[in-house]
N, C-alpha and C positions, 0 to 999 in steps of 0.2 A: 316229305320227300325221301328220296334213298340218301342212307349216309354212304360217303366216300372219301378217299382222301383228297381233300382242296388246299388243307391248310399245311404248308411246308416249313420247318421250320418250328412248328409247336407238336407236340408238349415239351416245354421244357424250362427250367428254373433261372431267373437274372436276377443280381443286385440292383438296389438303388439306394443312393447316400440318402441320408437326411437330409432337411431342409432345399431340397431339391427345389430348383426355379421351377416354371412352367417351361412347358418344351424340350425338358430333358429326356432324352431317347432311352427306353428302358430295355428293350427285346426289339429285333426287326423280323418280319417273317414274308411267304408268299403267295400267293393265292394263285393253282395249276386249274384253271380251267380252258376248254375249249370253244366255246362258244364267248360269251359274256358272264357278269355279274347281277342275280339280279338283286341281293341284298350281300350289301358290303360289308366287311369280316365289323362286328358288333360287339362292346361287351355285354353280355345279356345277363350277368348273374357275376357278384365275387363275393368271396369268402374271406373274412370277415364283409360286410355293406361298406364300400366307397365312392366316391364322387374323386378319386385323387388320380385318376389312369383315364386314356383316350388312346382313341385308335387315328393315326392322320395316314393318306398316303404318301410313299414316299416316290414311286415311280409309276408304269405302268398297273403294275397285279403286287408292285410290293409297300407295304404297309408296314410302319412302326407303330408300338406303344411306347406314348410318351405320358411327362408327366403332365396335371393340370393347374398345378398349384392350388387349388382350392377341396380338400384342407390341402397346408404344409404337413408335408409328412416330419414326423417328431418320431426320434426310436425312444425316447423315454415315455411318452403318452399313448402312444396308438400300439395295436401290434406290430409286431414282427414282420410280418408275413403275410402276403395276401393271393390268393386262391380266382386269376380272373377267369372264363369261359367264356374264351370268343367264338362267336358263328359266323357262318356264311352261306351263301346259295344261289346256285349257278344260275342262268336262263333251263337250263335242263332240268331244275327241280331237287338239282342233288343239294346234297346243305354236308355241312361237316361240323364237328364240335368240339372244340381242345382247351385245354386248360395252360393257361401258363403261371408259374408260380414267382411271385416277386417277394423278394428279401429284403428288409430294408437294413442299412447298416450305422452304424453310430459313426458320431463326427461331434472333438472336441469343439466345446461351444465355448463363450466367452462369458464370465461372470456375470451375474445380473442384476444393479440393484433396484431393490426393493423399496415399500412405501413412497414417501415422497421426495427422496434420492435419485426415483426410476422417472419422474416426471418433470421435475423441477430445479431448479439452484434452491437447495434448505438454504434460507434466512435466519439464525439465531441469536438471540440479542441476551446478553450477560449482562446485570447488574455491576457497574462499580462497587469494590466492595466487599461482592462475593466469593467466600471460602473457595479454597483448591479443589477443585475433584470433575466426578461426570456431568458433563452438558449436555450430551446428547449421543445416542448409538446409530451409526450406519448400520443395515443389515441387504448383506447379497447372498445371493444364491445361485449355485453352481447346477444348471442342467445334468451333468454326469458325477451330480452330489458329490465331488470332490472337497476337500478340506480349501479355507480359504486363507489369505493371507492378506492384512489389511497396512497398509503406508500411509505417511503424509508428508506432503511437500508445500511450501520447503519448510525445511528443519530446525529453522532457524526461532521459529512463534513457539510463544509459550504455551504449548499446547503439544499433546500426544496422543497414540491411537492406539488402542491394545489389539488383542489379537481378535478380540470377538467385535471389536468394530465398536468400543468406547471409547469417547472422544473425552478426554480428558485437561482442564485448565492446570496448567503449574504456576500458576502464581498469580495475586490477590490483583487485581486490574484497578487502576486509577485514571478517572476520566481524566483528572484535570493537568496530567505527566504522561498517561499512553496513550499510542495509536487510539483512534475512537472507532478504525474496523480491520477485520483481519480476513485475510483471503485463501483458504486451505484446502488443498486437491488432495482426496482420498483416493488411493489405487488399489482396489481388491486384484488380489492375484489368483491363480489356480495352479496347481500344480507343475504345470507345462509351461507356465510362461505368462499365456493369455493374461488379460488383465483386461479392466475399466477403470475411467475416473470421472468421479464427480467431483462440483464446488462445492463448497460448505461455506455464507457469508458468516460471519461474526461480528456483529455490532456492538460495544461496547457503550451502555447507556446511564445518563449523566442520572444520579440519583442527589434525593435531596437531603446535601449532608453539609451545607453551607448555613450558616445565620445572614442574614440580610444586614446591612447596616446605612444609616441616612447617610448624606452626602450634602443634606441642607446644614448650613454651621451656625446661621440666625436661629435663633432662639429667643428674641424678643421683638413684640409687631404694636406697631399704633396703628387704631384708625377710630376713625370719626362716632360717633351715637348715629342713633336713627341712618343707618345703612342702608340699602333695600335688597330684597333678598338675591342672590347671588352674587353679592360685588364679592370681587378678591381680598382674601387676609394674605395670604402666603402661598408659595408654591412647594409643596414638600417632594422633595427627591428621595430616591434611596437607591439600592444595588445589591443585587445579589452576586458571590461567586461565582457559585454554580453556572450562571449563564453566558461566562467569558464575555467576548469582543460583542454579542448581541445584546438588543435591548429587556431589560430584566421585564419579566411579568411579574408583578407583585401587587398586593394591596393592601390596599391603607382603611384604616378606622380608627375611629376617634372612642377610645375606651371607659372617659370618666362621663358622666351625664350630665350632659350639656344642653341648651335650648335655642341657644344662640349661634351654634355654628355644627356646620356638617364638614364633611371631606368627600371627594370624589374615589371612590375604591380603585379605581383605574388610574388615574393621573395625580393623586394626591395634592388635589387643588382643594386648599380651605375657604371656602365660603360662607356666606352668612345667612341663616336662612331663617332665622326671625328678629323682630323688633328689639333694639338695642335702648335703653332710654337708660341714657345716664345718669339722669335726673330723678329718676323712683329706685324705691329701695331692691335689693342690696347694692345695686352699683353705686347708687348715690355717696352710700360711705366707702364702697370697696371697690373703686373698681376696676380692679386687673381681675382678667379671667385667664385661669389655668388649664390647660386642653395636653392631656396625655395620648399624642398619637402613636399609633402601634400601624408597623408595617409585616406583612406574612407572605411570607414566597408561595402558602396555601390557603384557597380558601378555608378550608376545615381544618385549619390547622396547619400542623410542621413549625419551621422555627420560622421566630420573629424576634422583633427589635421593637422598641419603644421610647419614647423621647417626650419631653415636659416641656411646652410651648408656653409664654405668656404674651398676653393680649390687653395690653392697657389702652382702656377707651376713652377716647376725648370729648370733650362738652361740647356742643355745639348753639347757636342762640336759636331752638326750635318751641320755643313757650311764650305767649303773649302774658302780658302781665294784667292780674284780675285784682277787683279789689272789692272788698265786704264791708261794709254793705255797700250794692252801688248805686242807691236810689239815699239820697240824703236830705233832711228836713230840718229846717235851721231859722230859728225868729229873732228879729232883732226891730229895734223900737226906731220910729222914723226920726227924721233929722240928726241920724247917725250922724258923726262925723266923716270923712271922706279917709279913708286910710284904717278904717278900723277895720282888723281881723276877723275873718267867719270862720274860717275852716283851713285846715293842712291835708289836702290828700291823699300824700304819700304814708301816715299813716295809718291808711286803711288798702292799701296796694303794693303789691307785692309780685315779681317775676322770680317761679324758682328752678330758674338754668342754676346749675353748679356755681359756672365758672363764672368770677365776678365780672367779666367784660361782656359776658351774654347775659345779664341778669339787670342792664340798665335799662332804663324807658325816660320816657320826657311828658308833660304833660301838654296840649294845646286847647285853646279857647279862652275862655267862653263864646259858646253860640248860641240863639235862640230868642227871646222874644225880653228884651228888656236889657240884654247881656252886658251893652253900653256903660249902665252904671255897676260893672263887676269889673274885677278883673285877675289875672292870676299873677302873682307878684314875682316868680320864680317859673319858670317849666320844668324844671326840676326836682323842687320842691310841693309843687302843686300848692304853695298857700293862695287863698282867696281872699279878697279883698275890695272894701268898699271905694269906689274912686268916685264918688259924689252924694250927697245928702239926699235924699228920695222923702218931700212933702206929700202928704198926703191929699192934701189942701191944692195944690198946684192942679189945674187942670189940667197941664201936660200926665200927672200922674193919675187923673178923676179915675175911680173903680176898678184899680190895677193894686191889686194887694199880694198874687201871688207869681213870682219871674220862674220863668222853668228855663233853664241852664243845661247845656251841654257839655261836656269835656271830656276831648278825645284822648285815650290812653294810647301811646303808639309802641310796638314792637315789630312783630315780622308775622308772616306767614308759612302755610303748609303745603307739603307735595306729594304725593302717593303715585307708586312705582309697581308694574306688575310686571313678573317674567315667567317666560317660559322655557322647561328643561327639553332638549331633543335627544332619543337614543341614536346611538351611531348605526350604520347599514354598513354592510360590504357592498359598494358598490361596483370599483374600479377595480381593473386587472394591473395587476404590475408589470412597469413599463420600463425597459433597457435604456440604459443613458444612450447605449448607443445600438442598429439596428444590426452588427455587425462589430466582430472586433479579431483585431488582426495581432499577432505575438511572434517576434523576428526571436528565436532559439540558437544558438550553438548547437551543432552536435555533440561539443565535448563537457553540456551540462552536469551537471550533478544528480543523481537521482536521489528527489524527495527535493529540490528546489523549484520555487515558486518562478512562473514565466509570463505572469501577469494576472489581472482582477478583472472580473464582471460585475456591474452593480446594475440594479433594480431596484423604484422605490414604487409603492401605492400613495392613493391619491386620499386613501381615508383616511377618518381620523375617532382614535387615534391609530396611529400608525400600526399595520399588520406587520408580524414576522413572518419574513421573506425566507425561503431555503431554497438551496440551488441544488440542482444535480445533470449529469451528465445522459444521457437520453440516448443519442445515436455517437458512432463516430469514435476513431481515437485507437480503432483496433489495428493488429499489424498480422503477421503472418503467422507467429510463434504466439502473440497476447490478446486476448478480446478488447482489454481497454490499457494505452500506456499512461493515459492520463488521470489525473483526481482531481474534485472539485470540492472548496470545504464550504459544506452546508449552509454555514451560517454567512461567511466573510465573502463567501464569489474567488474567495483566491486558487488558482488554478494551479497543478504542479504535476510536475512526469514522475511516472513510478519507474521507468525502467529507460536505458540508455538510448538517446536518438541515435540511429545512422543514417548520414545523408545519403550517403553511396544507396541505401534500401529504398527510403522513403523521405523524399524531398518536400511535401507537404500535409498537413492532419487537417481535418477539419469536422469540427466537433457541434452538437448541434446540444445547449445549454437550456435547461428549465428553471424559470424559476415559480413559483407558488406561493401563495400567503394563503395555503391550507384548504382555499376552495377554490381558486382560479388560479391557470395557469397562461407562461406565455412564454416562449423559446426566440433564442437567439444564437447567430451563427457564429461563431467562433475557429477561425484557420490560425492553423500554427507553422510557419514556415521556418523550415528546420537548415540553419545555416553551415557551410561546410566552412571545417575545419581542417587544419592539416596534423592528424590524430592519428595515422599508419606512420609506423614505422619501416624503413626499409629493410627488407629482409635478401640478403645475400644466399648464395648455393657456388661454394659450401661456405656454410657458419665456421667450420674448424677442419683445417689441416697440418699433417705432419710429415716431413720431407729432409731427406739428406743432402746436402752440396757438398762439392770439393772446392777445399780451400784455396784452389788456383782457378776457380773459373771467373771467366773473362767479365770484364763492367759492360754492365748495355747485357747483359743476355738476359730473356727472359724463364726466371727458375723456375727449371722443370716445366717450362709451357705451362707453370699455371695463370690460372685468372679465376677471377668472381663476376660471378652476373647476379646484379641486383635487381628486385623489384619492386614497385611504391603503391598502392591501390589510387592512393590522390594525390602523385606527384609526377609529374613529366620524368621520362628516361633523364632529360643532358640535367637534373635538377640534381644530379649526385655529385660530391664529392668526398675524395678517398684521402687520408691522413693518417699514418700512424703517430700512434698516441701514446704507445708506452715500448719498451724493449728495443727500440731500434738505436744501437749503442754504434756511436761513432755513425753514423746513421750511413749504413750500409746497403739498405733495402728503401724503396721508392716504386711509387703504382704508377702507370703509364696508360691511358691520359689520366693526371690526378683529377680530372673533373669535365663533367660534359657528356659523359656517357653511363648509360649501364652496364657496360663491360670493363673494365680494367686490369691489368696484365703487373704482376711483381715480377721488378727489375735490380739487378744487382748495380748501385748506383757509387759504388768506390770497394776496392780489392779492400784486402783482410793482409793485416801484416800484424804477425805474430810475432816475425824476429825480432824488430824493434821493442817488442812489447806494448805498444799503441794498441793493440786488441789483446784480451784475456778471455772475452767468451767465447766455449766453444756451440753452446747453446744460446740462441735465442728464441726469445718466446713474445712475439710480436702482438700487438691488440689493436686493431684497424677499427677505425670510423668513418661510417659512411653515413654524412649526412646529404638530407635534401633541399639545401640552400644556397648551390650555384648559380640559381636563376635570382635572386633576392640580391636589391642593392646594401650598399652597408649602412643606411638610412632602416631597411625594410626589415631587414638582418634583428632590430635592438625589439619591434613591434611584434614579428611574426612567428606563432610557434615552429618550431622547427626539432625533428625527431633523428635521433640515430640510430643507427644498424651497429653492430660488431662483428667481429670475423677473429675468429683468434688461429695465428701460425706457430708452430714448432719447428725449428732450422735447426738443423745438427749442420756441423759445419764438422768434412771428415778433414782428417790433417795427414800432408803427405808423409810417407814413410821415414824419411830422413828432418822430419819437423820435432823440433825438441817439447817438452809443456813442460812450463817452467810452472812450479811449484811453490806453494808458499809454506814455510812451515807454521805448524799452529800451536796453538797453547791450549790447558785446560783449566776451567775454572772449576773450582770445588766449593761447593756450600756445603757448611755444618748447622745442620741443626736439633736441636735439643728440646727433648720431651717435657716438662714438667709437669707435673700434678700439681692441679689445682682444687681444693677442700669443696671449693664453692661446686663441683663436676663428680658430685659425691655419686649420683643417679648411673654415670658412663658404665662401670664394671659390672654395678646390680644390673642390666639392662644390656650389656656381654655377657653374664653370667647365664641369666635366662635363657636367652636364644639360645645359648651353645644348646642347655639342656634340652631345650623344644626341638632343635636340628637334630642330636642324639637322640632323640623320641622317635623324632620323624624316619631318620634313618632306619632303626632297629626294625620301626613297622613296615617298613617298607622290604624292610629282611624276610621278614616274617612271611609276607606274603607273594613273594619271590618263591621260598621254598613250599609254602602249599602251591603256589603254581605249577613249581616241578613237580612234586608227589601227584599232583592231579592228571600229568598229560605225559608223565614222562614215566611209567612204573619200572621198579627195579625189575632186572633179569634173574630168571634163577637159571639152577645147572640140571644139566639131565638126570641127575640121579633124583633132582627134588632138594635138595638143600639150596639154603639160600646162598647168594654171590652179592656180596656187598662192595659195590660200588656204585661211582657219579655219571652219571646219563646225561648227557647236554643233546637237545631237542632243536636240530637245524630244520631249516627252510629253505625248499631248493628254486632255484632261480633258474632258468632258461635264458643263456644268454645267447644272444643273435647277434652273430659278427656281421659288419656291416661294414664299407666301402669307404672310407673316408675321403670325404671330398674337400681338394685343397684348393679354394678359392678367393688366396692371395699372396701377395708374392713381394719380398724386400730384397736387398743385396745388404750380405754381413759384413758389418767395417772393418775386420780383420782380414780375412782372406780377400774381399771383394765379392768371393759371389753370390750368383741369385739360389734363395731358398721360398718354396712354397709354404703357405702355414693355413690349416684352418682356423676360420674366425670363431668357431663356436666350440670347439673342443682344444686346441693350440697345437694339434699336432703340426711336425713339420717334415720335411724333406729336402733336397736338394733339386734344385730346378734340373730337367733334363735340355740340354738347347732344345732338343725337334719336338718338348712337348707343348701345346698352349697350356695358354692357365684355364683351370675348370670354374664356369661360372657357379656362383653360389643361389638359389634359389631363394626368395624372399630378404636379402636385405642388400642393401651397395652399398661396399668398401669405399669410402669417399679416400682414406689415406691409409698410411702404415709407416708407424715411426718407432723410433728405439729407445728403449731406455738406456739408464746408466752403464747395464749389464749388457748391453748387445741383443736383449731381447725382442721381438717384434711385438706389437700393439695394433688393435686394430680398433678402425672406429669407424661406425654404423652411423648415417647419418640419418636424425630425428628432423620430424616436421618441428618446426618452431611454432609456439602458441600464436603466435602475431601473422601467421599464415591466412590468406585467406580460407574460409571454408569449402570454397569450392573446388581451390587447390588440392586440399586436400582429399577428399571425396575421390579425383582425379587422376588415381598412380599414374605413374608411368612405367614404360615394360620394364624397368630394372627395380622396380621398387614394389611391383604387385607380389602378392604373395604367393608360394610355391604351392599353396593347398587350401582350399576355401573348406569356410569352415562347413564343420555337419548338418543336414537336416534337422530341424527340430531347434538349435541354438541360437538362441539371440541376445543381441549387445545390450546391453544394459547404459542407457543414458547418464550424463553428469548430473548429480545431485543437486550439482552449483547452480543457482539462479535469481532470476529477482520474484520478490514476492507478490508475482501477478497470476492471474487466474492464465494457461494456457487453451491453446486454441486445442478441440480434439479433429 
C-alpha cells in the first residue's frame, strides 16, 4: 500500500524502569485515518527480539505501548534499549511505519541471598565441644554489584558475622549447661539502606562424652539348678549422662564366657539359657558363677561401664537314686533261721544331689512271688531279712527254689520346659494423655519460664523415645513462634513477653514422634491480664514561680495533669505527694477518682515566723491506680505508679527579709606517704611522662611538615627570601538568621516578662503588643529559674511506658517542623528477644 502519515505521535524515544509490572504504559500515540482501520497499529519487528512490549488501545484511534511482563525487564541482564517498528493500515490501503525507541532505566534492588539462604531457613547443627571459629557462610548478592554489609541479631549469642558473611562460634558449647538451639537473623545491607533477612537455626547436639554407670547396687543372686531357659536372674539398670531427664539407650553384654546365662542388649535382663546341674562337675565343687556385665552407650563402642555379678546356685532334689548292681543273686541253705540277714542295700545305692536334704531316699517292699517269707527290716537302711524258715520238704514250698523279689527305690521325678523369644514391632502410635490441653498464663510471665507439660507414651515394648515439637501455631505479629517445646520432656515455655491488650489467646498445635509415627495434640494458652501499665501523666515534669502571698484554695498557675492507664479505669487514680511537700503546702484536687487533677495551694507560707525556710520546693507526685481496690484487695493486687516531678520557686515580696544561717567550714588534712611495697607507681609515672613526651614531639613534627606542605613561605619581589610564619585559615560562610523566641518567663527581680530561645538561649524583653513566636518541632511544657535568675527550658519526652501507638501519633505541637530527606531511614532498636522475627 501507499505509505502516509497514520501514526501521530511516533518516532520518538520513552523510558521504562526495571522490573516493570505488566501494564505499565510506556509511549501513547494515534492513529489519523479517515475512513476505518484495517490492520491495527502492530509490532512487527524490534531491535534487539522481544516478547516484553504490546500495543492495547486506549480510546477511540488512540493506542498505548505497555509493558507485558513476560520477560521482566532487568537493566543488569538484557539491553538497554530497545528499537520497536509499529505498523498500521487504513481501509484505504495506506499503512505507515515508525519506530519507537525504549530506554530501560535502573532501579536500586534489594540484596539477594544466595544458595540455600535464598530458599530455605539453613538448619546447622554444632557439635558440643567444638573449638571456636567458622560454622558456616552466608553469601548475597547485590543486583547493582554494590559492596555488601552483613549483621546479626540479636547480639547477644555467642556467635558473629564478618563482613564476607562468616558465621563464626565464640565460645566452646556444652550441651549439658547451654541452650540446646539458637536462633539468628542475618541482615545483608547495600549501600543505600536496602537490606534482607534470613534465619539461620543452630542446634546444639549432645555428643558422646559421658561414661554410663549401673544403678543396680545388688551384686549378689541365688537361684535354683535346673532353671529353664529364660527364667530371670536379675534385672540390670544403668544410665547414661548424656541423655538427661529421658530414657538412656544403652546396652548390655555379658563379657567373660559363659554357657549359662545370657543378657538382653536392650533391657539388661539376665536370663538363663542353658542347663544349670549343680550336681556335675564344676559346680558340683564350685559353685558360684562369676558374670562381668559391661554396659556401652554404643554399639561399636564409645564408653562403657563394667560390673562383676555373682551367681550362687542352689541344689535342688532333681536325681533319683540308682544302685549297682541292681539285679542281685544271693544263696542261702533252707531252714535258715527266721531273722537271719541276706543283704544291706543301701550299700549298693546311692542319690547324688549335692545337698544332703536332696540326697535321701527310702526303700519299700518286697513284692513279688514268694515276698511273704522276706522282709526289709529298716526302709531306710534297705537291710533284708529272713522272717521265716522256708522247707524245702513242705509242700507248701514243693519246687520253689528261686523268689524273685522287688524293691522300690523312691525319690522324685522330672520336667522339661520349652520357650520361645519374640522380637519387638513398632506397632502403636503414641497417644496424648490428654486430646487437648489448656495453660491459664499471666501476661507478666517471665520469659524462658515453663507454663505447663505435654506427655505422650507408646504402647510398645520396649518403650520408644518420644520427641515433641511444636508444628503449627504460637506466632504473633512481630514473632513467627513465642513459644518452645523441650524435645524430650513436653515441657512447654514463652521465649518472649505475653501481652494480653495484643493477643488474649495462642493455640498451638504439638507433635509428638517415636521416630516413625506421629500424632498431634491441641494445645491453647490463655493469656491472663494483669495490671502491668503504669500510669503515665502529661506533663511528667514541671517548673513554675508563685508569689509568696497567693491565696489558699487557688489553683497554681491553672496547672493540672491528665493521666492515662492502658488496663486501668480513669476514676482508678489516685494523686499523693511523696516527698518535698514541707509543712505541706501543696494538695491535688480531686486526690482521687479521676484522670484529671488540679495543684492547689492548701495553707499560706509564713516566713516571718520562721515556720517556713524553703524557698524552693521540689515536689514528687504519685499517681497510683488503686482507688477502685478495697483495702482487703489493695495487700493481693499488683498495683503500678506514675511520677510527676514539680519545681515551685516561691518569689518573696519586696519588703520580705531571708533570714540567713551562718555557716562553718570543715577542713580535712591529708597526708601522702610512701609506701616501699608501691615501688612499681613512679617507674610506671616515669614511663608514661616519657611515652606522652614522645607522643607529643611526634605529633610536633608532623604539624610542621603539614605546614611546609600547604602553607609555602612567601618570597619578596626582588627574589630574596622573607622569613616568616604563615597560619593557613579556613573560611566559613556565615548566614545570619532570625532567631526565634519561643518562650517566655517573668524575671524575679524586676517582675518582667522576657522572651528566650529554647535551643540557642538567646533572650529579649517581651514587647506587651507582641505574641510569643511558636517554636517548630518541640513544646515547651515549662520554664523555671535557677539560682541565678536564669531561665530553663524543658522539652517534653515521650516516656518509654507510652503506648506505641501514642507515640506514632504526634500531635500538632509535637510533629516535627521538617520531615526528614528522601532516601533516609530509621534504623530500629537493637534490643529484643531472641526470636526469629516476622518479615
Amino acid at each position: 500500500g501507499k505509505r502516509t502519515q497514520l501514526l501521530k505521535g511516533l518516532p520518538t524515544t520513552s523510558t521504562v524502569e526495571e522490573n516493570a509490572a505488566a501494564g505499565v504504559s510506556v509511549c501513547t500515540f494515534n492513529v489519523t485515518v479517515s475512513e476505518g482501520v484495517a490492520i491495527f497499529p502492530t509490532i512487527v519487528n524490534s531491535n534487539p527480539l522481544t516478547a516484553a512490549f504490546d500495543i492495547v488501545p486506549k480510546g477511540d484511534l488512540e493506542y498505548r505501548v505497555v509493558t507485558t511482563g513476560d520477560p521482566v525487564l532487568d537493566y543488569e541482564t538484557m539491553p538497554k534499549s530497545f528499537d520497536l517498528q509499529i505498523f498500521v493500515e487504513d481501509t484505504n490501503g495506506r499503512t505507515d511505519l515508525k519506530t519507537l525507541t525504549v530506554r530501560i532505566t535502573d532501579k536500586n534492588e534489594r540484596p539477594v541471598f544466595r544458595g540455600n539462604m535464598a530458599i530455605q531457613t539453613v538448619t546447622l547443627y554444632v557439635l558440643e565441644g567444638t573449638p571456636q571459629g567458622r560454622i558456616y557462610q552466608v553469601y548475597a548478592t547485590d543486583p547493582e554489584t554494590a559492596e555488601l554489609k552483613y549483621s546479626l541479631h540479636p547480639a547477644q549469642v555467642p556467635f558473629l558475622v564478618l563482613e564476607n558473611g562468616d558465621i563464626f562460634s565464640t565460645k566452646v558449647f556444652d550441651y549439658e549447661n547451654d541452650p540446646h538451639c539458637y536462633f539468628l537473623n542475618i541482615t545483608v545491607t547495600d549501600p543505600e539502606g536496602l537490606n534482607s533477612t534470613k534465619t539461620v537455626n543452630i542446634n546444639i547436639i549432645n555428643i558422646n562424652d559421658e561414661r554410663p554407670y549401673f544403678t543396680t547396687k545388688q551384686r549378689i543372686y541365688r537361684i535354683k539348678e535346673e532353671q529353664s531357659p529364660g527364667s530371670l536372674v536379675a534385672n540390670i539398670t544403668a544410665k547414661d549422662p548424656d541423655d538427661e531427664d529421658s530414657p538412656s539407650r544403652l546396652f548390655y553384654s555379658i563379657q567373660s564366657s559363659n554357657r549359662y546365662f545370657s543378657i538382653n542388649p536392650s533391657t539388661g535382663v539376665l536370663q538363663v539359657t542353658g542347663r544349670i546341674d549343680r550336681d556335675a562337675h564344676p559346680l558340683r565343687l564350685h559353685p558360684n558363677i562369676s558374670v562381668i556385665v559391661r554396659v556401652e552407650d554404643s554399639p561399636g563402642g564409645g564408653h562403657h561401664s563394667e560390673m562383676e555379678i555373682t551367681i550362687i546356685i542352689e541344689d535342688i532334689n532333681d536325681n533319683s537314686p540308682e544302685c549297682n548292681p541292681a539285679t542281685f543273686r544271693k544263696e542261702a541253705n533252707e531252714n535258715i533261721t527266721a531273722g537271719t540277714f541276706l543283704l544291706e542295700l543301701r550299700n549298693y545305692c546311692a542319690d547324688i544331689d549335692v545337698d544332703p536334704s536332696n540326697n535321701q531316699f527310702n526303700f519299700t517292699g518286697p513284692s513279688g512271688f514268694g515276698s511273704n517269707n522276706f522282709a526289709l527290716e529298716s526302709t531306710v537302711s534297705g537291710r533284708l531279712v529272713m522272717t521265716e524258715s522256708i522247707d524245702l520238704e513242705n509242700p507248701a514250698n514243693l519246687g520253689v527254689e528261686v523268689y524273685s523279689l522287688t524293691v522300690r527305690v523312691q525319690d522324685i521325678a522330672y520336667i522339661i520346659y520349652i520357650y520361645i523369644r519374640i522380637r519387638p514391632v513398632n506397632e502403636f502410635f503414641p497417644v496424648f494423655s490428654n486430646l487437648s490441653y489448656e495453660f491459664k498464663v499471666p501476661e507478666i510471665t517471665k520469659v524462658g519460664s515453663s507454663i505447663g507439660r505435654v506427655s505422650a507414651r507408646d504402647k510398645d515394648w520396649p518403650p520408644s523415645v518420644i520427641t515433641y515439637s511444636i508444628v503449627a501455631g504460637g506466632g504473633t505479629r512481630d514473632y513467627t513462634n513465642i513459644f518452645w517445646i523441650s524435645p524430650t520432656r513436653g515441657e512447654v515455655k514463652i521465649l518472649a513477653r505475653l501481652d494480653y491488650e495484643t493477643t488474649q489467646k495462642h493455640i498451638l498445635t504439638v507433635q509428638a514422634s517415636d521416630q516413625e509415627k506421629t500424632t498431634t495434640a491441641s494445645v491453647t494458652v490463655h493469656v491472663l491480664e494483669v495490671n502491668d501499665e503504669e500510669p503515665f501523666c502529661s506533663p511528667n515534669f514541671y517548673s513554675f514561680q508563685i508569689p509568696v502571698s497567693l491565696a489558699v484554695g487557688t489553683n497554681i498557675n491553672g496547672f493540672k495533669i491528665e493521666c492515662k492507664d492502658r488496663d486501668s479505669d480513669p476514676r482508678s487514680f489516685r494523686y499523693f505527694i511523696n516527698e518535698g511537700n514541707v509543712n505541706n503546702h501543696f494538695t491535688f484536687s480531686p486526690s482521687a477518682g479521676s484522670n484529671t487533677s488540679r495543684l492547689i495551694l492548701a495553707s499560706r507560707f509564713d516566713y516571718e515566723s520562721g515556720l517556713d525556710t524553703n524557698w524552693i520546693y521540689r515536689l514528687r507526685v504519685y499517681i497510683t491506680d488503686d482507688n477502685l481496690l478495697s483495702a482487703r484487695d489493695k495487700a493481693t493486687h499488683l498495683i503500678k505508679t506514675g511520677t510527676v516531678t514539680l519545681n515551685i520557686r516561691v518569689i518573696p515580696n519586696p519588703t520580705t527579709v531571708v533570714a540567713t544561717t551562718p555557716g562553718f567550714t570543715v577542713v580535712t588534712k591529708r597526708e601522702n606517704l610512701y609506701s616501699e611495697l608501691a615501688w612499681y607507681v613512679p617507674f610506671i609515672i616515669t614511663l608514661g611522662s616519657l611515652l606522652l613526651l614522645g607522643l607529643l614531639g611526634y605529633l610536633g613534627f608532623l604539624l610542621v611538615m603539614w605546614l611546609c606542605t600547604y602553607c609555602p613561605p612567601a618570597a619578596k619581589a626582588d627574589g630574596t627570601p622573607l622569613i616568616h610564619f604563615i597560619f593557613c585559615l579556613s573560611l566559613q560562610t556565615i548566614t545570619k538568621l532570625n532567631t526565634v523566641f519561643d518562650g517566655e518567663a517573668r524575671d524575679p527581680v524586676t517582675g518582667k516578662i522576657y522572651e528566650f530561645n529554647t535551643q540557642s538561649g538567646a533572650r529579649r524583653w517581651k514587647k506587651s503588643s507582641e505574641p510569643l513566636q511558636p517554636a517548630p518541632g518541640k513544646q515547651v511544657t515549662s520554664s523555671a529559674k535557677d539560682g541565678d535568675g536564669q531561665g530553663t527550658d524543658r522539652v517534653r519526652v515521650p516516656s518509654k511506658k507510652e503506648p506505641s501507638e501514642k507515640r506514632k501519633e504526634p500531635t500538632a505541637e509535637t510533629k516535627p517542623a521538617a520531615q526528614p530527606l528522601a532516601g533516609q531511614s530509621e534504623t530500629p532498636d537493637q534490643d529484643g528477644p531472641r526470636l526469629q522475627k516476622q518479615k
